[in-house]
C-alpha positions in Angstrom: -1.5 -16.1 12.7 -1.8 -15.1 8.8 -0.1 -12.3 7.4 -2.0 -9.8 5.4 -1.6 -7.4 3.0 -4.1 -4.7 1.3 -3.1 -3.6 -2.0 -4.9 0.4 -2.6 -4.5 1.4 -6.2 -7.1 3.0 -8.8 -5.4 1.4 -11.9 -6.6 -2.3 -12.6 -3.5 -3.6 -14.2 -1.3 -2.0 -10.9 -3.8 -4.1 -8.8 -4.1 -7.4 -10.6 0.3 -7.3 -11.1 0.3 -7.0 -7.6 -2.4 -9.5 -6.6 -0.1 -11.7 -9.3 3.4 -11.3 -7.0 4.5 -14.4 -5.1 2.7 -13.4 -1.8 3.0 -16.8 -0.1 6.6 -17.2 -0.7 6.9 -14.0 1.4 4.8 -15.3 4.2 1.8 -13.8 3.3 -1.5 -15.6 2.7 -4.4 -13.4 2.8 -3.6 -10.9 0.0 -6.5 -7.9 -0.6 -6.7 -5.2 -3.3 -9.2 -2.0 -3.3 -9.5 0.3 -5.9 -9.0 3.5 -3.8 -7.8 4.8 -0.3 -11.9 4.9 1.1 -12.6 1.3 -0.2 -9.2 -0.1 1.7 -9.8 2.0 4.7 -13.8 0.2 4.4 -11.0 -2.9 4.4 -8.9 -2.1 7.2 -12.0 -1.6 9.2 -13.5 -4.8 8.9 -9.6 -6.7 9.1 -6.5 -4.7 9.3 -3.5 -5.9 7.3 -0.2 -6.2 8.2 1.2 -4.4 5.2 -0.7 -1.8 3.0 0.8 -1.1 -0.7 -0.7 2.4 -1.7 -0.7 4.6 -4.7 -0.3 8.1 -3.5 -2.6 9.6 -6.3 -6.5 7.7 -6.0 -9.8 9.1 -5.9 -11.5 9.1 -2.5 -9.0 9.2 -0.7 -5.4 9.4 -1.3 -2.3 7.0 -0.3 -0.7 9.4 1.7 -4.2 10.7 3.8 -4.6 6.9 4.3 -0.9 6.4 5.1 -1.3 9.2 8.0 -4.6 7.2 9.0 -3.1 4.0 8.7 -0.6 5.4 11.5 -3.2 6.5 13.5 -5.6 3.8 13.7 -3.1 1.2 13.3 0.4 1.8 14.0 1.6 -1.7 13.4 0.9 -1.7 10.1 3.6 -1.3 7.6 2.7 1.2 4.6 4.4 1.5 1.3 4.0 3.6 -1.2 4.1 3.1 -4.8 4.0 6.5 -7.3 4.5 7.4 -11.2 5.0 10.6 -9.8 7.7 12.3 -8.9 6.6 14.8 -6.6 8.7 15.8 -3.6 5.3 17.2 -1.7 4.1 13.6 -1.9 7.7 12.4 -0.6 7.4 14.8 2.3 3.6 13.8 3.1 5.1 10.0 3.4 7.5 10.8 5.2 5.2 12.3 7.8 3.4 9.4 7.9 6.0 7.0 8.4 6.0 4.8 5.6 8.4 2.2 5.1 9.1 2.7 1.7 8.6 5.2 -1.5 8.7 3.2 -5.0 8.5 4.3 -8.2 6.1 2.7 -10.8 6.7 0.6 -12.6 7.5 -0.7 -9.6 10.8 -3.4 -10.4 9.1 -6.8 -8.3 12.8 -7.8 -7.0 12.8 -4.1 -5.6 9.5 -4.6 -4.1 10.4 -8.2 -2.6 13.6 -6.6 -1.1 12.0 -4.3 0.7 9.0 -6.6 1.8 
């Protein structure tokens, strides 16, 4: 069974610094990227993951409103979020949905491995 992982952020250079991390080395081979919370639920739909990476800020839809539908539709699936902001109303809104982890961008890769 493959591991997957859908990577949800609106900035390009986020997406493609993820897309770059050592994915296979962490046991994951099928790695995914969408540029906002509608095109990675459009993702999830057709294959869920096994972990989603989310911005909390995107158009369409936002990382924590897919995080809380992410835990509805699939509660398996492990949800982290990654933010340049520091707002404690987004904090509370991921801790609702019962994501794994919060991170700060720019997100520090060990960090990111660590908690992966």
């Amino acid at each position: 069974m493959s591991t997957s992982v859908l990577i949800a952020d609106d900035e390009q250079v986020i997406r493609e610094g993820l897309l770059a991390m050592p994915w296979a080395s962490l046991g994951y081979v099928n790695v995914r990227a969408a540029r906002n919370g509608g095109e990675a639920l459009e993702f999830l739909d057709l294959a869920p993951a096994d972990l989603v990476l989310t911005d909390v800020r995107m158009p369409v839809l936002d990382g924590i409103s897919l995080s809380q539908t992410i835990r509805k539709r699939w509660p398996k699936t492990r949800t982290i979020i990654l933010t340049g902001y520091k707002d404690f109303s987004d904090l509370h809104g991921a801790l609702r949905a019962r994501v794994v982890e919060y991170l700060f961008k720019p997100v520090d890769p060990a960090e990111l491995e660590a908690v992966i």
